[in-house]
C-alpha positions as a Markdown table, in Angstrom:
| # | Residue | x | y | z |
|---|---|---|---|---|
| 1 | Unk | -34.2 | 9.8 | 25.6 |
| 2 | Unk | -33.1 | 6.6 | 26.4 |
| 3 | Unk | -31.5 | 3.5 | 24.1 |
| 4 | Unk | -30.9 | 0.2 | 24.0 |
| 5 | Unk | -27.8 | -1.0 | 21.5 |
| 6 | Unk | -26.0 | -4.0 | 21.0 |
| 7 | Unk | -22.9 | -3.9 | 18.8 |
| 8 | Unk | -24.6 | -2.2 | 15.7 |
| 9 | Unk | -22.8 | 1.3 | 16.1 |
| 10 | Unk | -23.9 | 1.7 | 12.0 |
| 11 | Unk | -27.4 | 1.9 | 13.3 |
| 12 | Unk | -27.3 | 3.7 | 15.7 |
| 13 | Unk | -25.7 | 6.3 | 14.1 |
| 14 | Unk | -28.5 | 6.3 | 11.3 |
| 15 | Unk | -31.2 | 6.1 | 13.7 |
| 16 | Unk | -29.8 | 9.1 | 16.0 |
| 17 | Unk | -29.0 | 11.4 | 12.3 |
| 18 | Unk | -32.9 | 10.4 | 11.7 |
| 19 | Unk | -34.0 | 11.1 | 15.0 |
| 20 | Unk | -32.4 | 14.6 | 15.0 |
| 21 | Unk | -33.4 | 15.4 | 11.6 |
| 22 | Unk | -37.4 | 15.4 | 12.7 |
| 23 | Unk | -37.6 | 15.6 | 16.1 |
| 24 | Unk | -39.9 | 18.4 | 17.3 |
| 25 | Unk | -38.8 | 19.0 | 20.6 |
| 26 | Unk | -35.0 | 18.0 | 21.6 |
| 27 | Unk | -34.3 | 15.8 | 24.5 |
| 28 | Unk | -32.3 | 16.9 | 27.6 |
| 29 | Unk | -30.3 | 14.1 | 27.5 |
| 30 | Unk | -29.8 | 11.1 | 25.6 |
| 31 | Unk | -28.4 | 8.1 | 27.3 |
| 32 | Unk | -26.8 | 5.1 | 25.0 |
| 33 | Unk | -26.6 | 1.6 | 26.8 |
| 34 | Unk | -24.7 | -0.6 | 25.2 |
| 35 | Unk | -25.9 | -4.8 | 26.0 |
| 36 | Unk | -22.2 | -6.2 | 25.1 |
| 37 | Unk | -18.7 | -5.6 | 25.0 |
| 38 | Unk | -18.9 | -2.8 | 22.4 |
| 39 | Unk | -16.7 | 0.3 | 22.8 |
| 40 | Unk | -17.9 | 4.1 | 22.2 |
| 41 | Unk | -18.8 | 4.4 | 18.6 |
| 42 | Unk | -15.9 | 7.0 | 17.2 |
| 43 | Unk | -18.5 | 9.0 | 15.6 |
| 44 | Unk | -20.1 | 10.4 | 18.9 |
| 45 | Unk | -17.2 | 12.4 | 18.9 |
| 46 | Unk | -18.1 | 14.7 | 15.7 |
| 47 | Unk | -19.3 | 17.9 | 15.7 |
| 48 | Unk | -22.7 | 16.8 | 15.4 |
| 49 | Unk | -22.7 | 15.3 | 18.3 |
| 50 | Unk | -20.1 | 16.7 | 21.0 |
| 51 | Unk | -23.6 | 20.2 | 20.9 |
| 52 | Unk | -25.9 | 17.6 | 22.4 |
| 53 | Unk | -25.9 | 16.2 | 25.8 |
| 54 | Unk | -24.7 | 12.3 | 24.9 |
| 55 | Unk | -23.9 | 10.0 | 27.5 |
| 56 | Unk | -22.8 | 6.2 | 26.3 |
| 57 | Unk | -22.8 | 3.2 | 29.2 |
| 58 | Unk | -21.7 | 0.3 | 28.3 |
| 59 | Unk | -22.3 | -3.1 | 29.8 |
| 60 | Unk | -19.1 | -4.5 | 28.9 |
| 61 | Unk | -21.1 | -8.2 | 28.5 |
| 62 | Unk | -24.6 | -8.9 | 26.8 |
| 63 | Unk | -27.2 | -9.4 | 29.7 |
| 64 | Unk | -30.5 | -8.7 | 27.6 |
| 65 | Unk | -33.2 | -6.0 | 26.9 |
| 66 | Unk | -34.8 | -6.3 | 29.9 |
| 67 | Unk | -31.7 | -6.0 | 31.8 |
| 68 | Unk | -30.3 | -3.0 | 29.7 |
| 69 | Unk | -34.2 | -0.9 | 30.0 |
| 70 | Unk | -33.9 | -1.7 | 33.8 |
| 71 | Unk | -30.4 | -0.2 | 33.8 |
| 72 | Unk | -31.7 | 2.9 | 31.7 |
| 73 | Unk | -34.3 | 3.1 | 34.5 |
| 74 | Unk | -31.5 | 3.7 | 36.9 |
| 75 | Unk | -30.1 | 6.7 | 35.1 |
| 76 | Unk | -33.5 | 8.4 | 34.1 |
| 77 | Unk | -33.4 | 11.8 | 36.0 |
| 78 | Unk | -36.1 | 13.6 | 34.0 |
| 79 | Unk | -40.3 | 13.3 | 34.3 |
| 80 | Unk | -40.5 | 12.1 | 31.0 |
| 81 | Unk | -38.6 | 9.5 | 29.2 |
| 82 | Unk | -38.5 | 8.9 | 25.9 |
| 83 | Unk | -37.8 | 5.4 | 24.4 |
| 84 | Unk | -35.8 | 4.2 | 21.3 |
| 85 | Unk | -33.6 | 1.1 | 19.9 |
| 86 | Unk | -30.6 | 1.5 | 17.7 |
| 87 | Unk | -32.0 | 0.6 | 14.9 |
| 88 | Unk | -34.9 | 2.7 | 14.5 |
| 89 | Unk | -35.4 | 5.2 | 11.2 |
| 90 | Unk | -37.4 | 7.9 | 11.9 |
| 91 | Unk | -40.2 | 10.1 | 9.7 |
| 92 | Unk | -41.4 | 13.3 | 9.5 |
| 93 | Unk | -45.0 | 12.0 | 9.6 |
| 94 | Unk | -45.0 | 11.0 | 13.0 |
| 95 | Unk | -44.3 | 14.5 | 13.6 |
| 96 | Unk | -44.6 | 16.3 | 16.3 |
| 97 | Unk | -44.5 | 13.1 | 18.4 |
| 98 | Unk | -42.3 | 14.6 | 21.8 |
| 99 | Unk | -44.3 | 17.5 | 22.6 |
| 100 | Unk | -47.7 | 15.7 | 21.6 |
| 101 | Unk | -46.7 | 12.8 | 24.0 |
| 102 | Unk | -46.4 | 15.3 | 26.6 |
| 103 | Unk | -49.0 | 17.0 | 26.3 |
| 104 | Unk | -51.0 | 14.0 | 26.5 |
| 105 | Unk | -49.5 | 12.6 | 29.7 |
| 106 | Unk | -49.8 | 16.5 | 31.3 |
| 107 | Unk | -53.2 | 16.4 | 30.8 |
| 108 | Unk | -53.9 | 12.6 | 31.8 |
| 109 | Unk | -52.1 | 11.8 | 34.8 |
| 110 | Unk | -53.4 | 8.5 | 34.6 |
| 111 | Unk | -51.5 | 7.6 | 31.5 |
| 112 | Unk | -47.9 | 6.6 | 31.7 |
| 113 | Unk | -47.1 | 5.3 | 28.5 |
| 114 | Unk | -47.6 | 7.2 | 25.1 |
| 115 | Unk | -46.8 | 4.7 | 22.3 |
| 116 | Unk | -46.6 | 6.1 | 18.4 |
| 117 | Unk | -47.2 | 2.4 | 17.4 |
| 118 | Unk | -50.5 | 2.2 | 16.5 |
| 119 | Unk | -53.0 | -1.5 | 16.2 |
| 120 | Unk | -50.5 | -3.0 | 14.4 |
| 121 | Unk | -50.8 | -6.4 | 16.3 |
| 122 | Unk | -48.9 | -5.3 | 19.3 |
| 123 | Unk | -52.1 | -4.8 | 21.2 |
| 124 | Unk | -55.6 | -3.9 | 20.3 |
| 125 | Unk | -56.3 | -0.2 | 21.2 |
| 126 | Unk | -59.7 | 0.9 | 22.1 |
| 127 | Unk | -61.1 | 4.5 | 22.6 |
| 128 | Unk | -61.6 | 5.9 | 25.1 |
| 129 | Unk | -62.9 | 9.2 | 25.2 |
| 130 | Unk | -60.1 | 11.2 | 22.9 |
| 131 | Unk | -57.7 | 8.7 | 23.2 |
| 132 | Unk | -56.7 | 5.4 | 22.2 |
| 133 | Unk | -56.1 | 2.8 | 25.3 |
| 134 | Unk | -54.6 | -0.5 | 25.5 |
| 135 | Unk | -57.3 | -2.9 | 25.6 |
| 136 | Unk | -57.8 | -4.0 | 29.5 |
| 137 | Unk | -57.0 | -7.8 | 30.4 |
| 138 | Unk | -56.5 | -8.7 | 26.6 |
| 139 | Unk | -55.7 | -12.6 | 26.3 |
| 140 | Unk | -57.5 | -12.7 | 30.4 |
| 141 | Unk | -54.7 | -11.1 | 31.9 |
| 142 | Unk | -53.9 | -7.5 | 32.6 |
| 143 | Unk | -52.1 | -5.6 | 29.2 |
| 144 | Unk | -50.9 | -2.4 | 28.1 |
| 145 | Unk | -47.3 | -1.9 | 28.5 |
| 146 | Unk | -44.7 | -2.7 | 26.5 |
| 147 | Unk | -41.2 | -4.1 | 27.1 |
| 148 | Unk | -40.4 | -3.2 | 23.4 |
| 149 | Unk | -38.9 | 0.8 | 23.5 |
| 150 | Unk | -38.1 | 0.6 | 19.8 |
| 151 | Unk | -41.4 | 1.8 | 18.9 |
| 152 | Unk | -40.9 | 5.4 | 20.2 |
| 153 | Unk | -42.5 | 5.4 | 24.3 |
| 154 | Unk | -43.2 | 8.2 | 25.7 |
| 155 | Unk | -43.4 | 7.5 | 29.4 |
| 156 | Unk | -44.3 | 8.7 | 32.5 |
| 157 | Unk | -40.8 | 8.3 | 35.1 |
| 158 | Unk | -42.2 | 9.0 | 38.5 |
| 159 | Unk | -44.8 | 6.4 | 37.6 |
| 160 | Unk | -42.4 | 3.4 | 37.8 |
| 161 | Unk | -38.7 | 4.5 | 37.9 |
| 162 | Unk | -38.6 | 4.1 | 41.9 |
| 163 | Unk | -39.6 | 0.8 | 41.5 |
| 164 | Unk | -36.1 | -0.1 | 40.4 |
């Protein structure tokens, strides 16, 4: 699991209690980037959290999302990556979201991004076959994947983490 934060260590901590509170199938490892100066929130070092294999990077100066996912990239050493903000709350009724995801990707290698957002105006969807596909070349131009990891992403690594 990977994250992107930026000095809201209050949300972050609500989001991860949420997280682990509904999750169906526990990451191996969840890395915490941090886009600023903030230090290591002092609550990563409760009991809740010192069981679970936490790792915290932090930039030390605020260069931007797309900066901090490209970073993330660089640390992803597992097939399958799953994406989050700080300052997401999560439900049971997305449930069971991790292992679905992976499931799906196992058995359509040509998917690389699971997204639990559905048509909510971030892109159409259309079906194909059993799933639901980003619409191709929405707006004329080639669409699909998102630069926005606070909508739970499932994605593919090997498809795209060498590219870094």
């Amino acid at each position: 699991m990977l994250i992107t934060a930026c000095g809201r260590n209050d949300l972050l901590e609500a989001s991860l209690k949420s997280f682990y509170a509904v999750v169906d199938q526990e990451p191996q490892e969840v890395i915490i980037y941090e886009d600023g100066p903030g230090e290591k929130p002092e609550f990563l070092a409760g009991d809740m959290w010192r069981t679970r294999n936490l790792r915290w990077i932090s930039g030390k100066t605020r260069m931007g999302q797309c900066f901090a996912v490209a970073r993330l990239i660089q640390e992803a050493k597992h097939d399958y990556v799953f994406w989050s903000e700080e300052d997401w709350l999560w439900q049971n009724q997305i449930n069971p979201f991790m292992r679905e995801s992976k499931l799906i990707l196992d058995a359509h290698p040509e998917v690389v991004m699971v997204s639990l957002r559905g048509p909510s105006g971030w892109h159409p969807l259309v079906r194909s076959g059993e799933l639901w596909i980003a619409e191709p070349y929405w707006r004329g131009v080639w669409g699909g994947w998102s630069w926005n990891p606070g909508y739970g992403v499932v994605t593919r690594c090997s498809s795209y983490c060498h590219k870094f």
